[in-house]
PyMOL commands that place a pseudoatom at each C-alpha (Angstrom):
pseudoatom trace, name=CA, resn=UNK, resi=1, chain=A, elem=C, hetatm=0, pos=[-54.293, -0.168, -51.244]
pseudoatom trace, name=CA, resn=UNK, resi=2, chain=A, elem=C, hetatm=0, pos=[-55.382, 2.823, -53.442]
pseudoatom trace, name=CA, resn=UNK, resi=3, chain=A, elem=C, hetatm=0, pos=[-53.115, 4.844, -50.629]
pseudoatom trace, name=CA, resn=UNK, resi=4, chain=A, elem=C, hetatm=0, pos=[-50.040, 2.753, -51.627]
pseudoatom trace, name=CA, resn=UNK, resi=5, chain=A, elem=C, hetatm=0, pos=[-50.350, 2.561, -55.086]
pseudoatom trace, name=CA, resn=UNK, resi=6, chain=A, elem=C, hetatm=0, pos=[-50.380, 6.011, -54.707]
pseudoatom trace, name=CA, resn=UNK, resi=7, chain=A, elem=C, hetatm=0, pos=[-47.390, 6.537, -53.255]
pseudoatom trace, name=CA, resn=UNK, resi=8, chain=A, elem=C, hetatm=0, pos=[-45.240, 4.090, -55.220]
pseudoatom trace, name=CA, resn=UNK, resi=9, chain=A, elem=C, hetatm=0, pos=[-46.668, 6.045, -57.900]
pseudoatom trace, name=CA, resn=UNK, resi=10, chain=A, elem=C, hetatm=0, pos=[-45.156, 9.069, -56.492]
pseudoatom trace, name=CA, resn=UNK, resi=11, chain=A, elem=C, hetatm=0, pos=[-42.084, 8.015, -55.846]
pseudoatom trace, name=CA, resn=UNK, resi=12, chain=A, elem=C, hetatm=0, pos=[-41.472, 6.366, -59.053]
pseudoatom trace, name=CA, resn=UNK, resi=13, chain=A, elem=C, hetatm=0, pos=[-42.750, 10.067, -60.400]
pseudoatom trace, name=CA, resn=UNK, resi=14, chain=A, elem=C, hetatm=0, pos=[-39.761, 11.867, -58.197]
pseudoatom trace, name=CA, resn=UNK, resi=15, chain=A, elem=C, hetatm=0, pos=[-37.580, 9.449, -58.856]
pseudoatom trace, name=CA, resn=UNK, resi=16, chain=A, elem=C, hetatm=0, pos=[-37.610, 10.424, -62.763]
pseudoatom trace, name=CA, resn=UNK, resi=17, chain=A, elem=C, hetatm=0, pos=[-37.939, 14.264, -62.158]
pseudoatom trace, name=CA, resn=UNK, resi=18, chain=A, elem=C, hetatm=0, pos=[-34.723, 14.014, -60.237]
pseudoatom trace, name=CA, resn=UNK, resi=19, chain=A, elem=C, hetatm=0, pos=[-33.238, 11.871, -63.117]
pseudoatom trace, name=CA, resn=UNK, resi=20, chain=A, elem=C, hetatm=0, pos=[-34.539, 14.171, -66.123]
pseudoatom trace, name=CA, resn=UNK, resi=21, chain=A, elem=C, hetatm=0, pos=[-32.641, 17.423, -63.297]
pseudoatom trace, name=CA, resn=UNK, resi=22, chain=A, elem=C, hetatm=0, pos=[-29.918, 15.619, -63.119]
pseudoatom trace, name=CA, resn=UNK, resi=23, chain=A, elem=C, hetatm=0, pos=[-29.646, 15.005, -66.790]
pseudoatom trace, name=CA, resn=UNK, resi=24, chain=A, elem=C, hetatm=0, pos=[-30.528, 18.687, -67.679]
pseudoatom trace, name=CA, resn=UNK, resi=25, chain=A, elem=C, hetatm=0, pos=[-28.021, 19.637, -65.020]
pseudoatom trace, name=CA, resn=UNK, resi=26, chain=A, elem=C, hetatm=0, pos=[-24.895, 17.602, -66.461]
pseudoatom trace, name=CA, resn=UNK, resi=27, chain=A, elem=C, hetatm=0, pos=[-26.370, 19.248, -70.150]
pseudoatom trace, name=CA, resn=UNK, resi=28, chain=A, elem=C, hetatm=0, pos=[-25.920, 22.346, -68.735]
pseudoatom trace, name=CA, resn=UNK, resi=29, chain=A, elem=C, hetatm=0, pos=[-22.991, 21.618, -67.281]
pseudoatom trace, name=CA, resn=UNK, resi=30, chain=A, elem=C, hetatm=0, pos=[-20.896, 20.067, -69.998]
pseudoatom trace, name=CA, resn=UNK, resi=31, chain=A, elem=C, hetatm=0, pos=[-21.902, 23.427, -72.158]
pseudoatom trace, name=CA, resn=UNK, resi=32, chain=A, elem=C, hetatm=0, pos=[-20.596, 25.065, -69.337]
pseudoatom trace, name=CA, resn=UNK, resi=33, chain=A, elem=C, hetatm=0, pos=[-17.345, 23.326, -69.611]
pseudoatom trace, name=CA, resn=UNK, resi=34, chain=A, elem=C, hetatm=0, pos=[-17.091, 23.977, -73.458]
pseudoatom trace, name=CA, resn=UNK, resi=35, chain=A, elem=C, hetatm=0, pos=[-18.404, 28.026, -73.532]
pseudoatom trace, name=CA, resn=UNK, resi=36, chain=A, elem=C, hetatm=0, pos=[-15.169, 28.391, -71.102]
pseudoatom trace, name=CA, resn=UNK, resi=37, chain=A, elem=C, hetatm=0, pos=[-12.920, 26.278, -73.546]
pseudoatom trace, name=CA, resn=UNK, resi=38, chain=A, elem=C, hetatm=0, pos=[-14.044, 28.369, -76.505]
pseudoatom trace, name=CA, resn=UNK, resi=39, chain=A, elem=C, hetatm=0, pos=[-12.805, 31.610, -74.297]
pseudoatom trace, name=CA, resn=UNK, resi=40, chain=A, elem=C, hetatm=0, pos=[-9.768, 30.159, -73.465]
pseudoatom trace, name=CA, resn=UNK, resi=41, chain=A, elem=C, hetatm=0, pos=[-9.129, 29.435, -76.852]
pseudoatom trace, name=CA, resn=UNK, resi=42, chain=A, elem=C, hetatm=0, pos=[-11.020, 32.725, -78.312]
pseudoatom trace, name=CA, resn=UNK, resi=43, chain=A, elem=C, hetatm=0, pos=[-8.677, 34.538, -75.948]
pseudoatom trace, name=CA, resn=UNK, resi=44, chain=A, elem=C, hetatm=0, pos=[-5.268, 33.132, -76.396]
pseudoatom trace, name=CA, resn=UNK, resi=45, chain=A, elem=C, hetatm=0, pos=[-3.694, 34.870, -73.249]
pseudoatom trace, name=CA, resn=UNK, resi=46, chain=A, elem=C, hetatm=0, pos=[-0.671, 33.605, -71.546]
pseudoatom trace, name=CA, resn=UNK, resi=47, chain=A, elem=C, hetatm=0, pos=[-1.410, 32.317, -68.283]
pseudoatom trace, name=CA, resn=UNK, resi=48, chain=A, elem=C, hetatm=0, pos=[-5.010, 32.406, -68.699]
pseudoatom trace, name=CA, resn=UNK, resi=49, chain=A, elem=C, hetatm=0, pos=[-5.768, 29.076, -68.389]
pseudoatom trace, name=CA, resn=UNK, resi=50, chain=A, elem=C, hetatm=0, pos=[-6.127, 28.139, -64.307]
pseudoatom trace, name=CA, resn=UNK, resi=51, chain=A, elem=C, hetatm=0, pos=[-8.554, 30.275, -64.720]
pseudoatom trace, name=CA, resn=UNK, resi=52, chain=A, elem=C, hetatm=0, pos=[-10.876, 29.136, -67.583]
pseudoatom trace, name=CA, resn=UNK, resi=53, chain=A, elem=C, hetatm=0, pos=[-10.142, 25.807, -66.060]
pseudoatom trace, name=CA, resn=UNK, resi=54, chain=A, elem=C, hetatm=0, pos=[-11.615, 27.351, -62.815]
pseudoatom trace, name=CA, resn=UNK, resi=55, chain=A, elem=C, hetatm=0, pos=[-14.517, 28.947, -64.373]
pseudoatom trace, name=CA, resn=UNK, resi=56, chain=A, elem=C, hetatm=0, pos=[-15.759, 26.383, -66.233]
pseudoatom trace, name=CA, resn=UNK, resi=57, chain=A, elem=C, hetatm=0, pos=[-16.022, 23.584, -63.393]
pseudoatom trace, name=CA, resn=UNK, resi=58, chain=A, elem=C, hetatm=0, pos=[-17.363, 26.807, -61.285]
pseudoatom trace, name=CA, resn=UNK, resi=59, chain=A, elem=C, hetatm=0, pos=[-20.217, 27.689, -63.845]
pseudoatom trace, name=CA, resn=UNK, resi=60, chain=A, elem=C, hetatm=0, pos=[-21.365, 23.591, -64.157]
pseudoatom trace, name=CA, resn=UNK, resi=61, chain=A, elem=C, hetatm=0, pos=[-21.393, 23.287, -60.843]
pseudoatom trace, name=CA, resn=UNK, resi=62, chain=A, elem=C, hetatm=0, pos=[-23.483, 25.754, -60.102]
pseudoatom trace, name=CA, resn=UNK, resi=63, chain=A, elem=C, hetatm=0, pos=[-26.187, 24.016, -62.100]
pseudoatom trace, name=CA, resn=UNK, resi=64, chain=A, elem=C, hetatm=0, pos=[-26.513, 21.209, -59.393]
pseudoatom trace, name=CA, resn=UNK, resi=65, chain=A, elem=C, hetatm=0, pos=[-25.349, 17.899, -59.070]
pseudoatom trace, name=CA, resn=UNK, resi=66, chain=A, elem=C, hetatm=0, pos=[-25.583, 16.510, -62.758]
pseudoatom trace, name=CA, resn=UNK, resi=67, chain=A, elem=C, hetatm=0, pos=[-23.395, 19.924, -63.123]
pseudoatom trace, name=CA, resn=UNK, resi=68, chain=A, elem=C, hetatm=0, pos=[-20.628, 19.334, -61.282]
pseudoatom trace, name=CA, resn=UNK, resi=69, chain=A, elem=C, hetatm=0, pos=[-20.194, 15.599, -62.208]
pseudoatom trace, name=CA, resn=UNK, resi=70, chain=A, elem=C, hetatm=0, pos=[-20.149, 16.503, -65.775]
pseudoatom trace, name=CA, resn=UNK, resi=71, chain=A, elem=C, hetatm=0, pos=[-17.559, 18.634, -65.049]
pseudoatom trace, name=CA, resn=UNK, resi=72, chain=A, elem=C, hetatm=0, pos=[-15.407, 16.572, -63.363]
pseudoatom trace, name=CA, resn=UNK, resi=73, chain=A, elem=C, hetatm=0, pos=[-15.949, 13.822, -66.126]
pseudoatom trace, name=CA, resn=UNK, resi=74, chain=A, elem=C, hetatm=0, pos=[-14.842, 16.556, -68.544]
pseudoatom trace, name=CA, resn=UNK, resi=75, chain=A, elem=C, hetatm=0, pos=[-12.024, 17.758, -66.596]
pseudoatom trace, name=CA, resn=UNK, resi=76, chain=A, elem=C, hetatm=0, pos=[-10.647, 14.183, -65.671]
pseudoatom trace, name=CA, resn=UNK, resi=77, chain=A, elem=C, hetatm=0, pos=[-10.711, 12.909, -69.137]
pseudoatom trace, name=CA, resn=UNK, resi=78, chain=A, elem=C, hetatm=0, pos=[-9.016, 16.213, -70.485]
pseudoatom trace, name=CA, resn=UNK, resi=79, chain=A, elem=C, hetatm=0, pos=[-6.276, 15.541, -68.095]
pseudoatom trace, name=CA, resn=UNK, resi=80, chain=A, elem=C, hetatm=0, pos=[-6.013, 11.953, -68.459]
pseudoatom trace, name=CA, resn=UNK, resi=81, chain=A, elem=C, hetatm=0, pos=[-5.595, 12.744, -72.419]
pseudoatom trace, name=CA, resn=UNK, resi=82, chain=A, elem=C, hetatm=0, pos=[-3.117, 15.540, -72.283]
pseudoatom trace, name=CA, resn=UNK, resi=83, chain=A, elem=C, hetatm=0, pos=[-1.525, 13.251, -70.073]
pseudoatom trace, name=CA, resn=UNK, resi=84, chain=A, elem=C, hetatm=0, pos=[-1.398, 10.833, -73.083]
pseudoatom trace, name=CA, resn=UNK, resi=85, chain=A, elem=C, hetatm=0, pos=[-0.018, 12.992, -75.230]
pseudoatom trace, name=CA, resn=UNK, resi=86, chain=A, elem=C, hetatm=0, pos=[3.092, 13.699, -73.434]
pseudoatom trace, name=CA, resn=UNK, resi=87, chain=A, elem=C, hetatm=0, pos=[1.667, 16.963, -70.859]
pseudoatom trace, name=CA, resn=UNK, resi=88, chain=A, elem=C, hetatm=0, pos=[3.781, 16.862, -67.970]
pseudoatom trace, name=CA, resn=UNK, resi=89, chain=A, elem=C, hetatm=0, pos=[1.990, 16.112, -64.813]
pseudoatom trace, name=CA, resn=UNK, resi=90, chain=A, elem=C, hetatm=0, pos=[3.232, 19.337, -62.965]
pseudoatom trace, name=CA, resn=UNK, resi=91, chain=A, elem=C, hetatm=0, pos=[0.760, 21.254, -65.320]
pseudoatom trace, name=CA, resn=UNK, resi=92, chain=A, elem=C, hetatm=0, pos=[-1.996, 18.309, -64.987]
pseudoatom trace, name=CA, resn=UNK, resi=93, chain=A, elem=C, hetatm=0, pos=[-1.973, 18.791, -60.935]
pseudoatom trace, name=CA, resn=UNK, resi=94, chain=A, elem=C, hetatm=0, pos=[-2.043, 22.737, -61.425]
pseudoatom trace, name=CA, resn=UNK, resi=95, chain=A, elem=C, hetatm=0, pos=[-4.836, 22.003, -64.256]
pseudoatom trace, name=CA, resn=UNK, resi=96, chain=A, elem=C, hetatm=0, pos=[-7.074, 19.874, -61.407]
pseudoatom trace, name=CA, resn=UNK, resi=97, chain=A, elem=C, hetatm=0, pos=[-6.521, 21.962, -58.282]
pseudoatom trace, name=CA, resn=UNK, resi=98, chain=A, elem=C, hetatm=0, pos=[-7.947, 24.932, -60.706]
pseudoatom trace, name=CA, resn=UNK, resi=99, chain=A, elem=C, hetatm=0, pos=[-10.814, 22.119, -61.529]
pseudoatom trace, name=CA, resn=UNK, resi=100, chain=A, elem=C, hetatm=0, pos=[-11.469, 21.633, -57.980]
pseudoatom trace, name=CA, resn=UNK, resi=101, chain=A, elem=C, hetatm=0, pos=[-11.188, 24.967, -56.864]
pseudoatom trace, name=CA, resn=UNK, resi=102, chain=A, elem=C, hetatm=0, pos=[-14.230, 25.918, -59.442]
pseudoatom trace, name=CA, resn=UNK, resi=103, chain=A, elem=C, hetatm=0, pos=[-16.062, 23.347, -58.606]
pseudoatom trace, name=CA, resn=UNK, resi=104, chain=A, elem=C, hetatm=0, pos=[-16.153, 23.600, -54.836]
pseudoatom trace, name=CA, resn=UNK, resi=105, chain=A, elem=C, hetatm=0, pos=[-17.512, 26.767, -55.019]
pseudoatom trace, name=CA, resn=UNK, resi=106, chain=A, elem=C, hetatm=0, pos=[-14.395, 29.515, -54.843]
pseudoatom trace, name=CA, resn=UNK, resi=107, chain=A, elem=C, hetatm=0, pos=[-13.952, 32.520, -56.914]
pseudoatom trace, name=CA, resn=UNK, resi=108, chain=A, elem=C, hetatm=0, pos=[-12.618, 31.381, -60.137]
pseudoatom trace, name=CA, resn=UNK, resi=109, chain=A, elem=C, hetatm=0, pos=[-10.980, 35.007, -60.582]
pseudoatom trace, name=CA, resn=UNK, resi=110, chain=A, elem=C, hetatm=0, pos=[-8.670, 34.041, -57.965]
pseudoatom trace, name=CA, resn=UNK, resi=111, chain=A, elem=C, hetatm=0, pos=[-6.830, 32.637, -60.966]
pseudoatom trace, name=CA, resn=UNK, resi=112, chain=A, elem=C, hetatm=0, pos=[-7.401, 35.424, -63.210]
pseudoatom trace, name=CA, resn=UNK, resi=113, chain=A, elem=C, hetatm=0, pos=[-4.308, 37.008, -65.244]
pseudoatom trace, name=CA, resn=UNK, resi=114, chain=A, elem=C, hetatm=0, pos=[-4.225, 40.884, -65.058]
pseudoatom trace, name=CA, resn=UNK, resi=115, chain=A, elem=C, hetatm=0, pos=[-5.268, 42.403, -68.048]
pseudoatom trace, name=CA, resn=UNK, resi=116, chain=A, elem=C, hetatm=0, pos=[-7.371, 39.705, -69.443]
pseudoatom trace, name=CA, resn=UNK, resi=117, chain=A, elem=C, hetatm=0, pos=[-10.482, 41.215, -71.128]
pseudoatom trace, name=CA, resn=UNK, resi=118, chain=A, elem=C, hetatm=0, pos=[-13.630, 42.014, -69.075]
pseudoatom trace, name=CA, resn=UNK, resi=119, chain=A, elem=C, hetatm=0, pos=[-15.313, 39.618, -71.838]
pseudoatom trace, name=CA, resn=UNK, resi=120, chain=A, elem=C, hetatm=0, pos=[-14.317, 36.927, -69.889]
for i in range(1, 120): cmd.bond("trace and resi %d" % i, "trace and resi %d" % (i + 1))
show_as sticks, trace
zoom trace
């Protein structure tokens, strides 16, 4: 009995340390998302941002799991706003390939403009 109180103990235990990752993971994650969006912004360079779109996603998911679903949470509600607001959905499909492309893994300076600043 002791024996399987024990391990329902456990298990209840692991269960909520891979909640609380998960949670610090999509944390991490979403500031992630919005240290790229500052440099995007920060560096106002044309064509610049497949990139930061890239890098972002690429960065939070990196962090684990709760990473990479906050950035696709992020990046599917951007684009379903900008969408909203009149964005045409050629640059919306360009946006999310970038988004995927970080997030799976790839190089995000596949996407990067030359001459953009080693800063970013």
């Amino acid at each position: 009995m002791k024996l399987l109180t024990g391990l329902i103990f456990c298990s209840l235990l692991l269960g909520a340390h891979g909640l609380l990752s998960f949670l610090r993971e999509a944390g991490q994650g979403a500031w992630d998302m919005w240290r790229a969006y500052s440099d995007m912004k920060e560096a106002n360079y044309i064509n610049a941002d497949k990139y930061f779109h890239a890098r972002g996603n690429y960065d939070a998911a990196r962090r684990g799991p709760g990473g990479a679903w906050a950035a696709k949470v992020i990046s599917d509600a951007r684009e379903n706003i900008q969408r909203l607001t009149g964005h045409g959905a050629e640059d919306s499909s360009a946006d999310q390939a970038a988004n995927q492309w970080g997030r799976s893994g790839r190089d995000p300076n596949h996407f990067r403009p030359a001459g953009l600043p080693n800063k970013y």
